[in-house]
LOZALUM-213242 format. One record per residue (C-alpha): residue number from 1; x, z, y. Coordinates in steps of 0.05 Angstrom, whole numbers. Layout:
N
> NUM/X/Z/Y
...
***
This chain:
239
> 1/-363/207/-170
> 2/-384/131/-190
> 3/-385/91/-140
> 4/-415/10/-141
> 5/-407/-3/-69
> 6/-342/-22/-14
> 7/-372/18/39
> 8/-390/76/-10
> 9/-312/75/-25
> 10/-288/61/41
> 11/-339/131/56
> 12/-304/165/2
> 13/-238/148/25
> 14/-247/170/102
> 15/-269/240/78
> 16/-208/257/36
> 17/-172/230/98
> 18/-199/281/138
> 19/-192/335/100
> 20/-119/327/87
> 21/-66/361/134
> 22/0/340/154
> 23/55/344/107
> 24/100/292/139
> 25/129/330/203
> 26/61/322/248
> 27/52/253/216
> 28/-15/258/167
> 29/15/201/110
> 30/-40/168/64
> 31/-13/126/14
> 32/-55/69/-17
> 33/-28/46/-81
> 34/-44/15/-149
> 35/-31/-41/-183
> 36/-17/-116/-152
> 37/-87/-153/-137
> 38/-132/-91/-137
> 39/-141/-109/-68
> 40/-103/-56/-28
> 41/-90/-86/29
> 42/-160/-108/53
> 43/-183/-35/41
> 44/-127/-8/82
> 45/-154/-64/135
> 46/-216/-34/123
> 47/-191/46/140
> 48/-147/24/194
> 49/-205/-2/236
> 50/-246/60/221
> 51/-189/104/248
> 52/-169/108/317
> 53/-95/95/322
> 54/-76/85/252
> 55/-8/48/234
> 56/-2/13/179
> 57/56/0/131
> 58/52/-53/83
> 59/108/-52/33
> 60/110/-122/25
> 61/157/-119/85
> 62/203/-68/51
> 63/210/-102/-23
> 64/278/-144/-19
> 65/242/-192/-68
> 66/204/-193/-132
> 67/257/-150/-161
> 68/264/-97/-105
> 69/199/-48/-119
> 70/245/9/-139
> 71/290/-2/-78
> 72/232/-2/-32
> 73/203/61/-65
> 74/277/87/-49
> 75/274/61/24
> 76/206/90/41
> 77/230/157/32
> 78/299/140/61
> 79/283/109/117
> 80/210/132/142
> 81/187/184/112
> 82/242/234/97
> 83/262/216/187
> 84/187/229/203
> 85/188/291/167
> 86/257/320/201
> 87/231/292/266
> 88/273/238/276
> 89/261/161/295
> 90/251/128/227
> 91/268/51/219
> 92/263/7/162
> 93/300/-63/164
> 94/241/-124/145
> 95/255/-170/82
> 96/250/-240/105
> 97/204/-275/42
> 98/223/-338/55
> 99/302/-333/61
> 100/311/-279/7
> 101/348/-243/58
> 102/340/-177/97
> 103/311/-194/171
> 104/305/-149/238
> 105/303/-75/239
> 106/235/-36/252
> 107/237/28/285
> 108/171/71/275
> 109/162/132/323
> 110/124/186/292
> 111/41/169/289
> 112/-11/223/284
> 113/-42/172/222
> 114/6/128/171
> 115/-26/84/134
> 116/23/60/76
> 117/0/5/40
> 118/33/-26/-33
> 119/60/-19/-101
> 120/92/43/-96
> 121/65/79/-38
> 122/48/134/-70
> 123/108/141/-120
> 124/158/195/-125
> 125/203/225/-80
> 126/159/209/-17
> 127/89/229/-55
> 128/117/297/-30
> 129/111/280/39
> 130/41/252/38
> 131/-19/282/57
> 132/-71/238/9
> 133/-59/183/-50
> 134/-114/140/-58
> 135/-110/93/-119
> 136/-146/25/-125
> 137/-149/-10/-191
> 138/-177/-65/-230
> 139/-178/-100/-304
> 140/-115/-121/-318
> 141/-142/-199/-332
> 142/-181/-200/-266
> 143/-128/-175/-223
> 144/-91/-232/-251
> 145/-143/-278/-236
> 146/-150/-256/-161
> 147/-70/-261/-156
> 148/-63/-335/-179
> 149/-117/-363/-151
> 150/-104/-323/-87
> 151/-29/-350/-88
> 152/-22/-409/-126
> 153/-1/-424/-199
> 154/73/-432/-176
> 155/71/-355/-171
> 156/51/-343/-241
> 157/128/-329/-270
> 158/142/-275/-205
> 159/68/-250/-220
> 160/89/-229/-297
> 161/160/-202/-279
> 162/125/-163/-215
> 163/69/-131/-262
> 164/134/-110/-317
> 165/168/-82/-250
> 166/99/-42/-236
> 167/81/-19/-297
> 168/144/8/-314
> 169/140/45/-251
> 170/76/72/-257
> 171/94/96/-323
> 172/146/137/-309
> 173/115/166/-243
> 174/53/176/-265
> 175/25/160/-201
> 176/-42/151/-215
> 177/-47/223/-240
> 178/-27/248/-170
> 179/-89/216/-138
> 180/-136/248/-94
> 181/-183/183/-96
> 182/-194/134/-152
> 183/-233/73/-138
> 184/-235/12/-187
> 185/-251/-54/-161
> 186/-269/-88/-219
> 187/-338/-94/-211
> 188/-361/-70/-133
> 189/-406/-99/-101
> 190/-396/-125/-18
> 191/-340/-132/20
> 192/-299/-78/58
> 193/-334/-52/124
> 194/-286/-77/182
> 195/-298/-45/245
> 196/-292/-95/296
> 197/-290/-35/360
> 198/-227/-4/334
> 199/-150/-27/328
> 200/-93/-6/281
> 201/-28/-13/303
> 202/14/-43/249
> 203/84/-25/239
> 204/125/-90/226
> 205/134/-154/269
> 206/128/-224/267
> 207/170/-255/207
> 208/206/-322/220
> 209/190/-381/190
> 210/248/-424/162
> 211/257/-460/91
> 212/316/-460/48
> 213/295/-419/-12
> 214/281/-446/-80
> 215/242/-378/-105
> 216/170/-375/-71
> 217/165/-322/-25
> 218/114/-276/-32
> 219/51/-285/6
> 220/30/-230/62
> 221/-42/-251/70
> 222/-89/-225/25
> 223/-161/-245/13
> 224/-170/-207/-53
> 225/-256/-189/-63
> 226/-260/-114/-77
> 227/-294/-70/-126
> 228/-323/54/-170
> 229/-288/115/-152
> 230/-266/190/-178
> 231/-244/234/-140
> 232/-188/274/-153
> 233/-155/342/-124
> 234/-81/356/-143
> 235/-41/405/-117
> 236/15/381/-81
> 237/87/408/-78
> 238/90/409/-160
> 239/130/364/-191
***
């Protein structure tokens, strides 16, 4: 399927929500993931407000810094997903950007919908535990683009070591493989459909704000523009 349009996408990507069932304990886990500055998070924004009572976790809040995307892959099974599945409270502890430093601890009672959003999300060993993977991608040169002009040239260094950290990842997971959706952003047309009637509940807290670190912390808003889709139908449990 070929899509050219964000609402055609975010469409796509509500149906293969629906049709999956809960692999999680009784927690339905979709996991949005692909490469840095494929725009990720504003689609997630995007779901979330077309699904009543959606939480969202953003792995920003679980890397502990621009060399930690293994560790978080590691923690999100740990911590959330592995609990959620046995029935237990999960809890994940909040890396605090600006202090390269771990912050407060998040607990996360088990939702009927989690949203997880990030490089990674969909990675080995929790892939096992989720009930979709939907992939968003872009050219490699306009994903860059987006990234710098989204964050500033100072990020350009962490931007290169972060894609070497993602790509090797990605490589050896095969993640993209595993996908149920795949939906390039390169070239779509319109912005993600926000519904404006319905609220997700996000998972992590307010971070504080203090100074003190010479390495820029990585930014949590994102304002990437969005872009084709395939869909995909693996069988999970293999591998």
């Amino acid at each position: 399927m070929h899509i050219t349009a964000a609402d055609q996408a975010v469409e796509a990507a509500l149906r293969v929500i629906d049709q999956a069932r809960p692999l999680c304990g009784a927690t339905k886990v979709v996991a949005v993931d692909g490469p840095s500055g494929a725009g990720k998070t504003d689609f997630t924004a995007a779901l979330a407000s077309r699904l009543d009572g959606a939480q969202v976790l953003h792995l920003d809040d679980l890397y502990p810094g621009w060399d930690g995307l293994e560790q978080a892959v590691a923690d999100l099974y740990d911590q959330v997903l592995a609990p959620l599945a046995r029935g237990e409270q999960a809890a994940y502890r909040r890396w605090d950007w600006v202090n390269s430093r771990y912050g407060e601890w998040h607990s996360l009672a088990a939702p009927d919908l989690l949203l997880v959003e990030g490089v990674g999300a969909g990675a080995r060993p929790g892939w096992q535990l989720e009930s979709a993977l939907i992939w968003l991608e872009a050219d490699r040169d306009e994903r860059f683009r987006r990234g710098i002009e989204r964050d500033g040239e100072s990020y350009r260094p962490h931007w290169q070591r972060w894609a070497e950290r993602e790509d090797a990842l990605f490589t050896g997971d095969g993640t993209r493989s595993r996908a149920d959706l795949v939906i390039d952003t390169s070239a779509m047309t319109g912005g993600w459909p926000v519904s404006r009637s319905r609220r997700c509940r996000p998972c992590s807290g307010t971070t504080a704000a203090t100074t003190g670190s010479s390495v820029p912390p990585r930014p949590t808003a994102r304002r990437t523009s969005t872009r084709s889709t395939t869909t995909r139908s693996p069988a999970r449990g293999s591998g």
